[in-house]
VEXNUMI-685587 format. One record per residue (C-alpha): x, y negated, z. Coordinates in steps of 0.25 Angstrom, whole numbers, plus 2048, in hexadecimal, padded with zeros to 3 digits. Layout:
VEXNUMI-685587
(pt (X, Y, Z)) ...
//
This chain:
VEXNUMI-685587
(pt (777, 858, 7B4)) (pt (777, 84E, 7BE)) (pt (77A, 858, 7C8)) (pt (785, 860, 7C3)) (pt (78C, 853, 7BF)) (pt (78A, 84E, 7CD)) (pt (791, 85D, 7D2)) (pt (7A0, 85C, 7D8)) (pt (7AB, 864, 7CE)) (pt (7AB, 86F, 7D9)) (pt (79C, 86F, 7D8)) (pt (79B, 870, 7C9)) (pt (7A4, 87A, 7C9)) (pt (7A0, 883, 7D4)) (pt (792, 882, 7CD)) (pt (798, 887, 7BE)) (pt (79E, 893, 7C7)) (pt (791, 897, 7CC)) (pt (78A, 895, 7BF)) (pt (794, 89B, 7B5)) (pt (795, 8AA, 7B1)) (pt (7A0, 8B2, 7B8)) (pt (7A9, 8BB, 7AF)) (pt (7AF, 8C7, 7B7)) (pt (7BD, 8C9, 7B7)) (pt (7BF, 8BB, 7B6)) (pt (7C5, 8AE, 7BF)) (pt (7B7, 8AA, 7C6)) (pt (7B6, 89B, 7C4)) (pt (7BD, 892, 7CF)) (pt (7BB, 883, 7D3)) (pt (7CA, 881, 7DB)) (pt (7C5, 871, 7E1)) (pt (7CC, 86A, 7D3)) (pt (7C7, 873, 7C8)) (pt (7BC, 87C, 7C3)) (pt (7C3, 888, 7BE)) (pt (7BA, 891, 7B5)) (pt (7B9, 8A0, 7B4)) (pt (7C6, 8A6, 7AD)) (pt (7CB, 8B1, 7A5)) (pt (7D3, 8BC, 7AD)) (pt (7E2, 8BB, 7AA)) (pt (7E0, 8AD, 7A5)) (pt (7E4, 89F, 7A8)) (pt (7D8, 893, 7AA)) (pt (7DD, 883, 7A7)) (pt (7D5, 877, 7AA)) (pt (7DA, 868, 7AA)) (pt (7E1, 863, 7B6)) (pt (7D4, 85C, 7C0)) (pt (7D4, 84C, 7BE)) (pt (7DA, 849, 7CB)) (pt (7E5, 83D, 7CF)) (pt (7F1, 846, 7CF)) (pt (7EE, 850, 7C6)) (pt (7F2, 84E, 7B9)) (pt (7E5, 852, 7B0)) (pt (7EB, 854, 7A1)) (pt (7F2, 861, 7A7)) (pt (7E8, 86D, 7AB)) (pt (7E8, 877, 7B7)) (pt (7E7, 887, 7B6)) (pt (7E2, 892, 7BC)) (pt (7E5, 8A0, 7BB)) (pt (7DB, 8AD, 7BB)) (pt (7E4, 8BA, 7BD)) (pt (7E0, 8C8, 7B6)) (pt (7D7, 8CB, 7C0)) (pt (7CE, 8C2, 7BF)) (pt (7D2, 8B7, 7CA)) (pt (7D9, 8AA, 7CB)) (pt (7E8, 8AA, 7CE)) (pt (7EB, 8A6, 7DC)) (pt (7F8, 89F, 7E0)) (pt (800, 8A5, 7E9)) (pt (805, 899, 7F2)) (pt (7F5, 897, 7F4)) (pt (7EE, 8A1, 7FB)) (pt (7E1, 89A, 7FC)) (pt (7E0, 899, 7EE)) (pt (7E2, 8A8, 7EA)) (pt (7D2, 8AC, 7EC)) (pt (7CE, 8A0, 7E0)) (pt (7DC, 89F, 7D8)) (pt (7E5, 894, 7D6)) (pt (7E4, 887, 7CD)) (pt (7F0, 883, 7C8)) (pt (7F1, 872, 7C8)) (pt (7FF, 871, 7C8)) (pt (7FF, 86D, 7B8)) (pt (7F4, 862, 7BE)) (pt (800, 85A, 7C7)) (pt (80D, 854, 7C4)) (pt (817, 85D, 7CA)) (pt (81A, 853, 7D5)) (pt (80D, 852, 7D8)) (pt (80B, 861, 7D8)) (pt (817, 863, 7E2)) (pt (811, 859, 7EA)) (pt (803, 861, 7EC)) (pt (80C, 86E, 7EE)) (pt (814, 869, 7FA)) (pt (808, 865, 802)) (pt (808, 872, 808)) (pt (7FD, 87A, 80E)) (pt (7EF, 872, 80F)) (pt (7EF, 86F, 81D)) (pt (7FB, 869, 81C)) (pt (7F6, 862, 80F)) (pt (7E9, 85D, 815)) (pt (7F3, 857, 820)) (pt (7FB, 84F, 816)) (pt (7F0, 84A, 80E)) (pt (7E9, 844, 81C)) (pt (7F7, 83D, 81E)) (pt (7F6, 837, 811)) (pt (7E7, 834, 814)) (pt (7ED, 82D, 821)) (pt (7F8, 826, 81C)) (pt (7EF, 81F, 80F)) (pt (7E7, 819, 81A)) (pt (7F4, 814, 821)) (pt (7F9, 80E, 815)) (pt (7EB, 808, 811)) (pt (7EC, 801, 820)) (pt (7F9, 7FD, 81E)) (pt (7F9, 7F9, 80E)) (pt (7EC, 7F1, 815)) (pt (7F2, 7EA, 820)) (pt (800, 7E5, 816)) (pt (7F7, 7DF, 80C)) (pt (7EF, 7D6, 818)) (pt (7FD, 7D3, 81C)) (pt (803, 7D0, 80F)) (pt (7F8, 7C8, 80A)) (pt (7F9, 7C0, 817)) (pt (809, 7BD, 816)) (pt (809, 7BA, 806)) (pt (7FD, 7B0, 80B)) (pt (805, 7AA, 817)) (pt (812, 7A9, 80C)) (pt (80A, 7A4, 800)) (pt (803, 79B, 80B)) (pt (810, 793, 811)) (pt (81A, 78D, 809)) (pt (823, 78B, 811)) (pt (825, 79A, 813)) (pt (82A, 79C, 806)) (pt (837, 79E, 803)) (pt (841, 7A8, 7FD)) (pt (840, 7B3, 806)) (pt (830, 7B3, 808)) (pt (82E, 7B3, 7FA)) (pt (833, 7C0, 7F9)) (pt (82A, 7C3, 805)) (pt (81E, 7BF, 7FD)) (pt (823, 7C9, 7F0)) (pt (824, 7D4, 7FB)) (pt (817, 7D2, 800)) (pt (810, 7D0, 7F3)) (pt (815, 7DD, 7EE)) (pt (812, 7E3, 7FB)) (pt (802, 7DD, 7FB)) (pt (802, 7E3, 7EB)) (pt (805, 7EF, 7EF)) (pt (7FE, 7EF, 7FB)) (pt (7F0, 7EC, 7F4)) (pt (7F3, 7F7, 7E8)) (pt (7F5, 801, 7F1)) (pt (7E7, 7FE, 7FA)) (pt (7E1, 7FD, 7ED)) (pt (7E5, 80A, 7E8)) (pt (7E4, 812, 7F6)) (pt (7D4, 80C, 7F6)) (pt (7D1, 812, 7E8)) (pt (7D8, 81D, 7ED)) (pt (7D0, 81F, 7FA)) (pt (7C3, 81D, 7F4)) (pt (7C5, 826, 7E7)) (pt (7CF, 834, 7EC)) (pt (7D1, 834, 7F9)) (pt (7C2, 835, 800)) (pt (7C0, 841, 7F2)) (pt (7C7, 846, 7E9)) (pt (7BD, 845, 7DF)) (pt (7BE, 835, 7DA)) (pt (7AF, 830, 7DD)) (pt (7B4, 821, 7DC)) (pt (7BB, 81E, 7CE)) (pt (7C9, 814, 7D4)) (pt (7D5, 810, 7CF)) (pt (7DA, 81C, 7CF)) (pt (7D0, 822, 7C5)) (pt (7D4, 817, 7BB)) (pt (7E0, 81D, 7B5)) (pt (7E7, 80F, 7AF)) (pt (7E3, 809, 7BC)) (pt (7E8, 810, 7C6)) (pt (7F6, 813, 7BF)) (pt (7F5, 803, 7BE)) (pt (7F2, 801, 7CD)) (pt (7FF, 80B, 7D1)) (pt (808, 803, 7C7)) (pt (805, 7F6, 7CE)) (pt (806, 7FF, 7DD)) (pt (814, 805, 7D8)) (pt (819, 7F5, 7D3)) (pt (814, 7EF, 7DF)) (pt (81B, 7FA, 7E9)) (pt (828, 7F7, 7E0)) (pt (828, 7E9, 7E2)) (pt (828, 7EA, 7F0)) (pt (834, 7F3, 7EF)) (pt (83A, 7E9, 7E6)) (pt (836, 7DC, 7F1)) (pt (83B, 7E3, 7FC)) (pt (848, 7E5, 7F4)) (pt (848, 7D6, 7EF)) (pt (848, 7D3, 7FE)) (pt (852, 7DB, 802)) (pt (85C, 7D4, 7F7)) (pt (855, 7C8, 7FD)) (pt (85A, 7C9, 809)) (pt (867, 7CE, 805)) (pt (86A, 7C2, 7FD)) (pt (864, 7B8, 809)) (pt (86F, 7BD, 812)) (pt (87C, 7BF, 808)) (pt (878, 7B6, 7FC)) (pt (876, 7A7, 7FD)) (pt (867, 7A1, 802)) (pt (866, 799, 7F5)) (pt (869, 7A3, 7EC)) (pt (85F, 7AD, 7F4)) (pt (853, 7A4, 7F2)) (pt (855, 7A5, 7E3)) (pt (858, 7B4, 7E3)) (pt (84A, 7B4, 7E9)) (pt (843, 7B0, 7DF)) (pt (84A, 7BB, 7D6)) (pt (845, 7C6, 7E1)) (pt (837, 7C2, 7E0)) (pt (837, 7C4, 7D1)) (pt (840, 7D3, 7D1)) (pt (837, 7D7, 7DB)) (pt (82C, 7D7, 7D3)) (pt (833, 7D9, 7C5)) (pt (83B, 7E4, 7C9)) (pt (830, 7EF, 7CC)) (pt (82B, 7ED, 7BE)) (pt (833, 7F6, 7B5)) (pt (832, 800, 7BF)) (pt (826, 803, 7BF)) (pt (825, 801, 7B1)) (pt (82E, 80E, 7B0)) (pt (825, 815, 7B9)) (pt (817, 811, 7B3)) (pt (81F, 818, 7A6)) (pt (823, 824, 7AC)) (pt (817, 825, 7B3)) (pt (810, 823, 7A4)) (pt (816, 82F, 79F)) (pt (81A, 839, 7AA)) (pt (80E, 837, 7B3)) (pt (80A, 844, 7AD)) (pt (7FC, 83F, 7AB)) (pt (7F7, 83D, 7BA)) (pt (7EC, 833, 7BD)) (pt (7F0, 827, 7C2)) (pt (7FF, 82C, 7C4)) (pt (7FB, 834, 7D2)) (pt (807, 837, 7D9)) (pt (811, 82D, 7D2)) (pt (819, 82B, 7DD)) (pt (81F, 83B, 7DD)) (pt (820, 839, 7CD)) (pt (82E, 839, 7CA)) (pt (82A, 82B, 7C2)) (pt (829, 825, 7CE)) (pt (83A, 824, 7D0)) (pt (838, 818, 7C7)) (pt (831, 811, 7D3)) (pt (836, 81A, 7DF)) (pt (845, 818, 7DA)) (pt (845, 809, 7DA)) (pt (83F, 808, 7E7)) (pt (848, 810, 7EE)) (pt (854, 80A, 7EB)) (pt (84E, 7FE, 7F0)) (pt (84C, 805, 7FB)) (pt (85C, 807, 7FC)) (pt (85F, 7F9, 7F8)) (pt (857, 7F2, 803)) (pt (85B, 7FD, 80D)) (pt (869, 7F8, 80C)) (pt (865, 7E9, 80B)) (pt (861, 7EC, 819)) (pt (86C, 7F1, 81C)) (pt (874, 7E5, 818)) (pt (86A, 7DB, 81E)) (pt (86B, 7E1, 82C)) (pt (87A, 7E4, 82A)) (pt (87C, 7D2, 826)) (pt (872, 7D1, 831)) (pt (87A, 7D8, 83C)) (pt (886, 7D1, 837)) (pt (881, 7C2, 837)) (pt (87B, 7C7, 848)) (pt (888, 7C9, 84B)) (pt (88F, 7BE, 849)) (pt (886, 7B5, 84D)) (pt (88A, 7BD, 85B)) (pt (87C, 7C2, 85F)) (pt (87B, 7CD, 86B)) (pt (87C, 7DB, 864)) (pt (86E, 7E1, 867)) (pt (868, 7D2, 861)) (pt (870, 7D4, 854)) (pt (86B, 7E5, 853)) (pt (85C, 7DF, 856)) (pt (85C, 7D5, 84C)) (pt (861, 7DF, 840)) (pt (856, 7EA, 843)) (pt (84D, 7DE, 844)) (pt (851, 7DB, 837)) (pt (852, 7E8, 831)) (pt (844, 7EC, 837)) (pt (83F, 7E0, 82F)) (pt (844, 7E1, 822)) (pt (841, 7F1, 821)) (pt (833, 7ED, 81C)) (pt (837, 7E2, 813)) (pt (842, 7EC, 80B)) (pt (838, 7F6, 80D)) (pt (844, 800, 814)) (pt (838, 808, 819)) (pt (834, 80E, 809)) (pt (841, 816, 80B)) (pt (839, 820, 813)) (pt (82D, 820, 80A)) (pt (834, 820, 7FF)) (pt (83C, 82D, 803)) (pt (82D, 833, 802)) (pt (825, 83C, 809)) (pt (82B, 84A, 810)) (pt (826, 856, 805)) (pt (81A, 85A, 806)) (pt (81D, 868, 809)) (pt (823, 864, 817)) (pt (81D, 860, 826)) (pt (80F, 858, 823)) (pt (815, 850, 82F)) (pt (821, 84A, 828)) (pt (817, 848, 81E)) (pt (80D, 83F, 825)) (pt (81A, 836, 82B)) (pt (820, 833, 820)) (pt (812, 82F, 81C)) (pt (80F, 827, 826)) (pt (81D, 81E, 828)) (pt (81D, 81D, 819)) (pt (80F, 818, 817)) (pt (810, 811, 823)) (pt (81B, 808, 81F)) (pt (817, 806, 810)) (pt (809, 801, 814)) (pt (80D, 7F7, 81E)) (pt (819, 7F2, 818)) (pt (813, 7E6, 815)) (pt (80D, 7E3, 822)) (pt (819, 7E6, 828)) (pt (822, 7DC, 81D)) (pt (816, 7D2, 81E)) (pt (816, 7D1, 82C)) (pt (825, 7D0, 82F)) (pt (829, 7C6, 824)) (pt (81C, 7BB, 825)) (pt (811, 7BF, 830)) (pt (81B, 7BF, 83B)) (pt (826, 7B7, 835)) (pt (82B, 7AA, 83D)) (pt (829, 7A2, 831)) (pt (81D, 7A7, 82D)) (pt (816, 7A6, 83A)) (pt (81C, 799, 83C)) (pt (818, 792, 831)) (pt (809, 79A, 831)) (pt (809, 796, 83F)) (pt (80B, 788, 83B)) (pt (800, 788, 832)) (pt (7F5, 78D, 83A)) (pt (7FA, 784, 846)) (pt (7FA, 777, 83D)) (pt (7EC, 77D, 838)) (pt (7E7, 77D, 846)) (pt (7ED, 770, 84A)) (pt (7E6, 76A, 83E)) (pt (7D9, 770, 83F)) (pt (7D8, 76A, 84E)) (pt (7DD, 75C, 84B)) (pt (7D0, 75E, 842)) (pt (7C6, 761, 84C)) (pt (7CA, 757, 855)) (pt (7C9, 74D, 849)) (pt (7BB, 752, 846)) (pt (7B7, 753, 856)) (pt (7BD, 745, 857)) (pt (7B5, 73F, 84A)) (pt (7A7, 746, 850)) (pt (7A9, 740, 85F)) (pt (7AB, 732, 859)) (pt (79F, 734, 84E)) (pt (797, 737, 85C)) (pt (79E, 72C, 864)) (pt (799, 722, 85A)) (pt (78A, 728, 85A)) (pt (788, 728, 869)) (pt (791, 71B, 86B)) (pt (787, 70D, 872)) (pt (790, 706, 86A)) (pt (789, 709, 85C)) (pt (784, 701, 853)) (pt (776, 706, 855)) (pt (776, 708, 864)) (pt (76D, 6FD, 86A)) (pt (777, 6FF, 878)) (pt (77E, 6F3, 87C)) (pt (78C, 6EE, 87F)) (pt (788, 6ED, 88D)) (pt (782, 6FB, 88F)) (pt (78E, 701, 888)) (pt (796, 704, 895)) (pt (78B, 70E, 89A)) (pt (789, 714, 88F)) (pt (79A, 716, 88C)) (pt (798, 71B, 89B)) (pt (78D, 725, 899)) (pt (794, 72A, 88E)) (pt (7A0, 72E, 897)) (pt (798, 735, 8A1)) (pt (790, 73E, 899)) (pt (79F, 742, 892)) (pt (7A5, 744, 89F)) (pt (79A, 74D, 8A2)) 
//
């Protein structure tokens, strides 16, 4: 008993093949690398339940078909198959899902995308990596100096929060996955994403976390709008009401989605492939018309921009340096970048290059975004590093003003024991001299 349940599916059913009885005239018994189809009937149709898997959905079943003469029904775009039939698993996927599958071509082609989504997980896994040592630094550095805190860094520090959150769940969740699916696709290690309740929680929290980035970067688009058009004293206290939307807003979004997700998600485990569900509009809508809004927030800033160099009569080529300058550092922040990702990858039907470059720029970007926002509005910023500099050079200063207190104290401690004028030293008044002048040799030597 131990053995046969230590046997893989493929072997246990490869064994009951070899061990059954073989009717004539019927469909011989198949394993297909999901299911172990048994031996049908001629002229008739065998269902089994859908195989427990992250995309399939598992109350439906999958089918086979054994034609009149006694084999399986082959499908005609799948040459291969014809010799051992054709399972139908499409009543197994959402029709998204099943589309998806269906585009990815033939399978070199396939084997070729699936290597590209291999290499751009451990991009992102690099990347998410590197932005949460960063961020963690800058919320550190912000949370450390008080005099750096004011209107504008506040909203920084939201930015960055939601940006380390997101960050975290999404090297948590690509560690469960790398260790449960990827190196087999039989799950040996029970994860997160075995735990049904779980793991939809964990993609909840993901999907609010990467909407309140959205919703930051927008606040610091307004921000910034307001700063150069409103009054400074009014755009202090609007600050305060940023931070809060920022993190308010997201909620009844994705309490729309966790509802629709509830009832339409057609039964998948853990919501596999959410992000092609047409439930996800409740997030995907939102976010691109933030998208639109910071996109011509930029545009106004540079325009204002370009207006104030010019009348403050600065050379031409200064005044065209300075507004790419500023546009090149506010893309990140307002997150212009997500318009390309957002657009979403080119079908899979067509070139596997175009493909692995969207990829590649998209995850790119995505996972380094807050290395890149970290390091442009605190590790290198001027008052930043101005005010860290001071620190550590008024660290330094103290800790040598320190020593030489302490070298200072030990020398006089020694003076005072070696000195002829102690109180225990028999030496005299009148050899004091002498000894005062040994004293200096031996130090000169």
């Amino acid at each position: 008993m131990d053995e046969i349940a230590s046997l893989s599916p493929a072997q246990k059913c490869l064994e009951s093949i070899s061990e059954g009885a073989i009717i004539p005239g019927w469909c011989q018994p198949v394993w297909d690398d999901f299911l172990c189809w048994p031996q049908t009937e001629n002229g008739s149709m065998v269902e089994l339940p859908c195989p427990d898997g992250r995309m399939s959905r598992i109350k439906n079943k999958a089918f086979r078909i054994c034609d009149y003469s006694g084999r399986w029904e082959g499908d005609p775009e799948w040459e291969d198959v014809n010799l051992t039939g054709y399972s139908n698993y499409s009543a197994c996927f959402a029709p998204h899902m099943w589309n998806m599958l269906m585009d990815l071509g033939e399978e070199y082609e396939s084997d070729i995308r699936i290597k590209i989504a291999r290499i751009t997980r451990k991009i992102e896994f690099i990347g998410y990596s590197i932005s949460t040592v960063c961020l963690l630094v800058s919320l550190f550095i912000f949370f450390k100096f008080r005099s750096l805190r004011n209107a504008r860094t506040r909203l920084h520090i939201n930015l960055l929060a939601t940006l380390l959150i997101n960050g975290v769940l999404r090297l948590i969740l690509y560690s469960d996955l790398a260790f449960t699916f990827f190196e087999t696709y039989e799950e040996t290690m029970k994860g997160i994403h075995s735990i049904k309740m779980l793991c939809e929680f964990m993609y909840i929290l993901l999907e609010f976390s990467k909407m309140a980035v959205f919703f930051c970067m927008l606040m610091e688009g307004l921000y910034l709008q307001n700063l150069i058009s409103v009054h400074v004293f009014r755009v202090a206290k609007l600050a305060k009401v940023y931070i809060l939307l920022g993190w308010i807003l997201p909620v009844p979004l994705i309490l729309m989605w966790m509802m629709c997700m509830i009832y339409e998600g057609e039964g998948v485990t853990c919501w596999w492939g959410y992000h092609d569900h047409p439930c996800f509009w409740f997030l995907q809508g939102p976010m691109l018309c933030i998208l639109l809004v910071n996109f011509i927030l930029l545009i106004f800033v540079v325009r204002v921009l370009l207006t104030k160099l010019k009348t403050s009569k600065t050379p031409e080529l200064h005044q065209v340096r300075k507004a790419t300058k500023a546009a090149f550092i506010l893309l990140p922040l307002l997150g212009i970048p997500y318009i390309v990702i957002m657009i979403g990858p080119p079908s899979l039907n067509r070139n596997w290059v175009e493909f692995g470059l969207w990829a590649l720029i998209s995850h790119l970007f995505v996972s380094f975004q807050g290395f890149i926002i970290a390091l442009l509005f605190c590790l290198t910023n001027k008052e930043v590093t101005f005010v860290v500099g001071k620190k550590i050079r008024d660290f330094v200063n103290s800790e040598k003003r320190n020593r030489r207190g302490t070298d200072s104290t030990v020398l006089f401690k020694v003076y005072r024991r070696q000195s002829p004028f102690s109180a225990n030293d028999q030496t005299t008044q009148d050899q004091a001299p002498m000894v005062k002048d040994s004293l200096i040799v031996s130090t000169n030597l």
